[in-house]
C-alpha positions as CSV (number, residue, x, y, z in Angstrom):
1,X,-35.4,10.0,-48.1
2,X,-33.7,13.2,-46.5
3,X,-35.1,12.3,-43.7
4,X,-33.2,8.9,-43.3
5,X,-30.1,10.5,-44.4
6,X,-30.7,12.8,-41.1
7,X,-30.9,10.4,-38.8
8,X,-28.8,7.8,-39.9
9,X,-26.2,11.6,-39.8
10,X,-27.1,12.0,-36.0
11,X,-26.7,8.5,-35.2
12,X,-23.3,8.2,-36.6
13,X,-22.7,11.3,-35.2
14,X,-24.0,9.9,-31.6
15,X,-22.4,6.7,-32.0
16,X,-18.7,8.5,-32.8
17,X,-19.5,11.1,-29.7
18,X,-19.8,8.0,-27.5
19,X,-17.2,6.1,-28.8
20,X,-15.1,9.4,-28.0
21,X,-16.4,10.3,-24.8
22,X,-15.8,6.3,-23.1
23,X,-12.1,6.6,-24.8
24,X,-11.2,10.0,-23.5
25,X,-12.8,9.0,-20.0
26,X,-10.7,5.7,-19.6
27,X,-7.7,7.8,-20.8
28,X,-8.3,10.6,-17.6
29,X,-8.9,7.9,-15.7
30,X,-5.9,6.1,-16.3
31,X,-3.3,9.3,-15.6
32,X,-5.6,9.6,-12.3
33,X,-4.7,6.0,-10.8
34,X,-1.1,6.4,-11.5
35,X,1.5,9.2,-11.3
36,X,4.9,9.6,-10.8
37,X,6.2,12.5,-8.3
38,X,9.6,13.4,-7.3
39,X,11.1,14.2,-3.8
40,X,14.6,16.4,-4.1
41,X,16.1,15.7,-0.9
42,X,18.7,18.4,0.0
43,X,20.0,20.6,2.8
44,X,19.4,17.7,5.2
45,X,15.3,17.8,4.5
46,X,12.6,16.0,2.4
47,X,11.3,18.6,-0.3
48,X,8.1,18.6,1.2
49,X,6.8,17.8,5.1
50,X,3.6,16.1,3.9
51,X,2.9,14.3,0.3
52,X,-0.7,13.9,-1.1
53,X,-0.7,11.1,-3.7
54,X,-3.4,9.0,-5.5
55,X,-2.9,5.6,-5.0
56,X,-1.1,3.9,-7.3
57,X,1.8,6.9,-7.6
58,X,5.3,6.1,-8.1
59,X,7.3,8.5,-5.7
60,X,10.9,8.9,-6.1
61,X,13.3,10.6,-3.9
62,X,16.5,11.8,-5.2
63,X,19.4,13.1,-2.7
64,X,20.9,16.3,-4.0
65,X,22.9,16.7,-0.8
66,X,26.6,16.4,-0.5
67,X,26.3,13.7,2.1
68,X,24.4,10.4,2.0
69,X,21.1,9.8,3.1
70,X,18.1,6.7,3.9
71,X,14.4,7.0,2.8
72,X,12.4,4.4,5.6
73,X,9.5,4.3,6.5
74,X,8.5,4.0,9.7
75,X,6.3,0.6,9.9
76,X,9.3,-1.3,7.8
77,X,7.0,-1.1,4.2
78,X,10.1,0.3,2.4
79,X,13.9,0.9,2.8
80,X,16.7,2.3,0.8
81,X,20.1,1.8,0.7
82,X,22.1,4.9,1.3
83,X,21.7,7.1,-1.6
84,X,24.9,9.5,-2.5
85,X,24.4,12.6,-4.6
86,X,22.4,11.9,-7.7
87,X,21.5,8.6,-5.9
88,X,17.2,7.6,-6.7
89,X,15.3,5.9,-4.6
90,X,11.4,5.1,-5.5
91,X,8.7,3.1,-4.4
92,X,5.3,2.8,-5.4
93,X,2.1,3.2,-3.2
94,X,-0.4,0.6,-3.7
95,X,-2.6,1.6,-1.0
96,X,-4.6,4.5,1.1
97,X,-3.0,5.0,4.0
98,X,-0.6,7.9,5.4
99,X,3.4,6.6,5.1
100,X,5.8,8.1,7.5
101,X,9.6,8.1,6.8
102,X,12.9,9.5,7.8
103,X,16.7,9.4,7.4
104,X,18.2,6.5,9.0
105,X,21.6,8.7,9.3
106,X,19.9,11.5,10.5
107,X,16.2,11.2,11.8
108,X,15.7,14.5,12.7
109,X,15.0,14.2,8.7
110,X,11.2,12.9,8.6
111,X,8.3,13.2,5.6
112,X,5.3,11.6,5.4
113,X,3.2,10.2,2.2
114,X,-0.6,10.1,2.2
115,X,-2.3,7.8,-0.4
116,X,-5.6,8.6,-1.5
């Protein structure tokens, strides 16, 4: 009898470590495939040169300059307006691939995404 009792223990105790383990694993995966990241543009320059993101990440640029500026990319994927200060901006990258941009009003501003 206390021998049944111990194994029908582990098993429950199996089956609840399992039942754990896939939940917690679907959950890590999940805030893998999709982030959100933010891009302070500001003294005429992206916050970063080069952007490593998992695919799937919602980047958003926000212009804390005193003038306006564009985010574009290069092969016509995305396009803002102008954004003034405070002005957001964000698009989301569905895809691997590297993502070149610039400023429209000034293209000596340039950044570049890479999806993942």
């Amino acid at each position: 009898m206390k021998t049944r009792m111990f194994v029908s223990s582990v098993s429950a105790v199996l089956a609840l470590s399992l039942i754990a383990f896939f939940v917690l694993r679907t959950s890590a995966k999940s805030n893998i495939k999709s982030s959100t990241i933010e891009v302070q543009v500001d003294n005429f320059s992206f916050g970063v040169g080069t952007l490593n993101v998992p695919t799937n990440s919602t980047v958003t640029w926000v212009n804390k300059d005193d003038v306006p500026h564009t985010v574009t990319s290069t092969d016509g994927l995305f396009k803002s307006k102008a954004l003034d200060t405070d002005d957001k901006y964000a698009y989301t990258f569905t895809k691997p691939g590297t993502y070149s941009y610039y400023c429209t009003i000034h293209p000596k501003m340039v950044g570049k995404i890479v999806v993942r």
